[in-house]
N, C-alpha and C positions, 0 to 999 in steps of 0.2 A: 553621391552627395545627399541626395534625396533621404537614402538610408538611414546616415549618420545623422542626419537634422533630427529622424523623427525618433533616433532611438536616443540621441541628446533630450529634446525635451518629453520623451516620456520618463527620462532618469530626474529631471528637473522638478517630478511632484514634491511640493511642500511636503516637510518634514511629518506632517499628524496625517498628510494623505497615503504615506509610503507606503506600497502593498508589503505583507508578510514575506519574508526570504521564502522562495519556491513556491510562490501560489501568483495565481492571480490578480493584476493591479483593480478590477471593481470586479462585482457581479452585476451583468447588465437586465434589467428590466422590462425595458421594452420587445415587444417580438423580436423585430427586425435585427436589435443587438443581439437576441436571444438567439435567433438564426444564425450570424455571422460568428458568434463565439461559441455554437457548437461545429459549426462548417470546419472552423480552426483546430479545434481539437478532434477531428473527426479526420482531418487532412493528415494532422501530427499524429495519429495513432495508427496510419495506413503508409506514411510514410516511414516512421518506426519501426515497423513490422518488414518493412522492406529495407532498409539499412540499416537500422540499430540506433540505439542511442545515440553513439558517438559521430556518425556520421551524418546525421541530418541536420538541417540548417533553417534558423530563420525563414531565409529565400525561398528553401522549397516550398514553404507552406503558402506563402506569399503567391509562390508559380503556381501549384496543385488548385488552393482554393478562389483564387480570383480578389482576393481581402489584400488593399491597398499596405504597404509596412505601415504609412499612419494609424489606420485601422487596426493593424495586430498588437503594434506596440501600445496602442491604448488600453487593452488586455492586459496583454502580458509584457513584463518589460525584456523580459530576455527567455533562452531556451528555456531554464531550469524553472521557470514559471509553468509553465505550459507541463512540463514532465510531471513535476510536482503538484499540478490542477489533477491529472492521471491518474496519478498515484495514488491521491485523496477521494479518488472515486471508487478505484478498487480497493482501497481501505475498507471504508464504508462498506461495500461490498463481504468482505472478509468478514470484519465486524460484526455485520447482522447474521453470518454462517456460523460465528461461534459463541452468540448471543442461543440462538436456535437451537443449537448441538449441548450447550450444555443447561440450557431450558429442563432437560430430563432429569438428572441428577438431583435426588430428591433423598437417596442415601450412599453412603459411599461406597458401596458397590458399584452405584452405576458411572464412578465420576473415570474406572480406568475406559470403559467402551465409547464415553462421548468425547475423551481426547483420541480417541480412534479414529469418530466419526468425521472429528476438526480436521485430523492430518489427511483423510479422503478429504474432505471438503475444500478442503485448500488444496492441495495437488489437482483435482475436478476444475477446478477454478483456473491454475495457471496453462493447464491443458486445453482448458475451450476457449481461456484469452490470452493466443502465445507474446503478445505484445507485453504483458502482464513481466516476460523474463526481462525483457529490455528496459522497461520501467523501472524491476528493480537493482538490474546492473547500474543503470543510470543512477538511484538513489544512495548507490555506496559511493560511489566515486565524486558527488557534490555536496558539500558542507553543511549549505541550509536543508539538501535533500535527507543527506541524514538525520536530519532535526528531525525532518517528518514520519522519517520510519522509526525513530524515537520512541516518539509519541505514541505511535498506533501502537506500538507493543507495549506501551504503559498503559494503554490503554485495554487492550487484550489478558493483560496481568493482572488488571483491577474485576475483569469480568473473572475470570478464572479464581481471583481470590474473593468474590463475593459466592459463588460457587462450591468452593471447597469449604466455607464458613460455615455454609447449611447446613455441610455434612459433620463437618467436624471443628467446632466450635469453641472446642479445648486446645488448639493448636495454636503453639505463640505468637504474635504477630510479627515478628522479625521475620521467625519460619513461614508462617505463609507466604510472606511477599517474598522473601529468598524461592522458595518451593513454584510460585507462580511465574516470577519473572524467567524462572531457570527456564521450569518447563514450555512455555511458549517460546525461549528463545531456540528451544532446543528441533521443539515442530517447525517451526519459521525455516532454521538450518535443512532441516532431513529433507523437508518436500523441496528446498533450492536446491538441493541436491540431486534429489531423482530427476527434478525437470531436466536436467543435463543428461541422465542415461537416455537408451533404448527401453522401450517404452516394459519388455518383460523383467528387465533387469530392473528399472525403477520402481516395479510392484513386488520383488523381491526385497528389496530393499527398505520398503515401507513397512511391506508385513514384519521385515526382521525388527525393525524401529519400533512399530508399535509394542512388542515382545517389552522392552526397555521400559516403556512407560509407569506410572506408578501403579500400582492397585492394593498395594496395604498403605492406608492416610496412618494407620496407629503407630507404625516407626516412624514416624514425623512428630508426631504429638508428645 
């Protein structure tokens, strides 16, 4: 009973207070909230890692960290909140790794080696955060979560096409964003893929990917 009351009135925020689909209903301020809402996501990312997306629940997090459901649901209103808070960390994450990687790219020579160095980057990434798979299983299979992973690849497509601009700045602007959106979608695909092999077979598999990648920008232009 207790449950339903507090997960009713955290659904009851006024219409201009509604947190965004898949994130967080506030960002807290003070320590003590600062504490408790990373204890929470700190619990959900440990219990994830131990049952998966699909099987964890509100309650565990409730059981695991000691955070009342009045307490959680003031956060978050529901699972996909809490996943999709995750998700947007390891975005973030991502983001500054191919902010970094293609930092180098200063002719177009260098632009096929630093989409090399993304698809390590990012493979490096879901390897030393395995929670990272669950998150993004989790994000295909929920509506607003896939808003989220959306976004971060138009967002990733806007870096890449400011990127290849430097280099080659005769190339049409249809074609670039066609050319960037592909290609990130296509590094996003490879490395969820290897994450699923044995760990020799998915470096076999990356190195053959990378082979694929572009390195002449002047058939584009």
């Amino acid at each position: 009973m207790a449950r339903r009351k507090a997960a009713a009135a955290a659904k009851a925020a006024p219409a201009g207070e509604a947190p965004l689909p898949g994130l967080a209903r506030l960002a807290p301020t003070q320590q003590r909230s600062r504490e408790r809402f990373e204890r929470i996501l700190a619990c959900a990312t440990e219990i994830m890692a131990e049952k998966g997306s699909e099987a964890f629940r509100m309650s565990d997090i409730v059981e695991r960290s000691g955070v009342a459901f009045g307490s959680l649901y003031q956060y978050f209103p529901d699972k996909a909140a809490i996943i999709g808070t995750l998700a947007e960390r390891h975005n973030a994450i991502g983001r500054d790794c191919v902010r970094r990687d293609l930092a180098s790219v200063t002719a177009a020579c260098d632009l096929h080696p630093a989409l090399c160095r993304i698809v390590d980057s990012y493979h490096e990434m879901f390897m030393r955060e395995p929670v990272m798979r669950d998150i993004w299983q989790a994000t295909q299979a929920d509506r607003a979560l896939q808003k989220l992973d959306a976004d971060d690849m138009a967002v990733l497509s806007a870096l890449l096409s400011d990127a290849v601009r430097r280099v080659a700045p005769g190339m049409p602007a249809a074609t670039l964003t066609t050319f960037s959106g592909l290609t990130m979608t296509l590094i996003a695909a490879a490395v969820r893929h290897a994450i699923t092999l044995p760990p020799k077979k998915a470096r076999q598999v990356l190195t053959q990917f990378k082979t694929l990648l572009p390195q002449d920008l002047a058939r584009l232009t």
